[in-house]
C-alpha positions in Angstrom: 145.5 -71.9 101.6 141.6 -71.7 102.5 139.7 -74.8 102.3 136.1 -75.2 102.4 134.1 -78.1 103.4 130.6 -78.1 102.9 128.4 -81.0 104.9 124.8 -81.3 104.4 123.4 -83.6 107.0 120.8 -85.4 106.2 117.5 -86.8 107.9 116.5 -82.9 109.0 113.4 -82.4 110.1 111.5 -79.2 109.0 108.1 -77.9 110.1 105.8 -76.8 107.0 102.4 -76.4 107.5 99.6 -78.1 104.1 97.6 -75.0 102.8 95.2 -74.6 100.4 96.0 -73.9 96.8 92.6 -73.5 94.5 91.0 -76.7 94.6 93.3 -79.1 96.2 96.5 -78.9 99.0 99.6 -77.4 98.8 103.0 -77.8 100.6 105.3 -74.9 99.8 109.2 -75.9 98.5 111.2 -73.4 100.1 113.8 -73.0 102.4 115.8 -76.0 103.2 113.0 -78.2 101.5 114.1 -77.1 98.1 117.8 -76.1 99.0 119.2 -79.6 100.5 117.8 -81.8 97.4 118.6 -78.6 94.7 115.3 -78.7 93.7 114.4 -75.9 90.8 111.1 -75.3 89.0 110.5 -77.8 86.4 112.3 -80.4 88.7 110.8 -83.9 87.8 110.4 -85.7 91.1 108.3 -89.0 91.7 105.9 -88.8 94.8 106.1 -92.4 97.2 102.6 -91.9 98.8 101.9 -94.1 102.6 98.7 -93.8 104.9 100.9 -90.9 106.8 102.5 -89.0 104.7 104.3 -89.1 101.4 108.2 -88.5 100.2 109.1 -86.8 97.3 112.6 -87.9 95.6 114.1 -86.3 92.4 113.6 -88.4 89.3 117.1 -89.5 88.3 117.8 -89.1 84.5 117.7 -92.4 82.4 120.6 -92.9 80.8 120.1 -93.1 76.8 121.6 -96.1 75.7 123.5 -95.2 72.3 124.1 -98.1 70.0 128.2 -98.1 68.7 126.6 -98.5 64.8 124.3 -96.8 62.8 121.4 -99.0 61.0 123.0 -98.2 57.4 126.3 -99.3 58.7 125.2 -102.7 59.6 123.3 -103.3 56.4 126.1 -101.8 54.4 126.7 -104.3 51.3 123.7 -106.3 52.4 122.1 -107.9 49.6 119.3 -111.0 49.7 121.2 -113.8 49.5 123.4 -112.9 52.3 120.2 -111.8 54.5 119.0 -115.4 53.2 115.9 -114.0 52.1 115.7 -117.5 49.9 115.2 -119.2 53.1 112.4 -116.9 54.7 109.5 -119.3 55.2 105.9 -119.5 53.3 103.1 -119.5 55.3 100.0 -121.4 54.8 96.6 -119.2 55.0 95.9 -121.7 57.9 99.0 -120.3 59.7 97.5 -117.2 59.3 93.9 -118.0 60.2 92.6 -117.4 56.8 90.9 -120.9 57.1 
């Protein structure tokens, strides 16, 4: 039996160099840069920027919250009185600034 463990240390240090790219900077993902953190094109990432540098993490997808019942489920059989639409309340047009 072969096993294979993979270890990817990290806190390594690589030397890239800032060059120009049309009108602003560029700093080239390549290499172990875009390898360690699997980074792909199209990779959303959120920049942290500090008066010495900046880091660049992967955004982590937000998990969609999905509701156990649907809006038609819940108001299945629904009908005024048991919504208590009698006891909704009036307002006065001074309650809604009309005087």
């Amino acid at each position: 039996m072969i096993i294979h463990l993979w270890a990817i240390f990290m806190g390594q240090v690589v030397q890239a160099k800032i060059q120009k790219w049309g009108n602003g900077l560029a700093l080239r993902v390549a290499g172990l840069i875009r390898d360690i953190p699997q980074f792909e094109q199209d990779t959303k990432v959120s920049v942290e920027v500090f008066e010495d540098g900046f880091t660049v993490k992967k955004v982590k997808p937000c998990k969609m919250f999905v509701f156990p019942l649907k809006e038609k489920d819940l108001l299945k059989g629904m009908t005024p009185e048991l919504a208590h639409a009698d006891e909704l309340a009036v307002l006065s047009d001074r309650e809604l600034g009309f005087e």
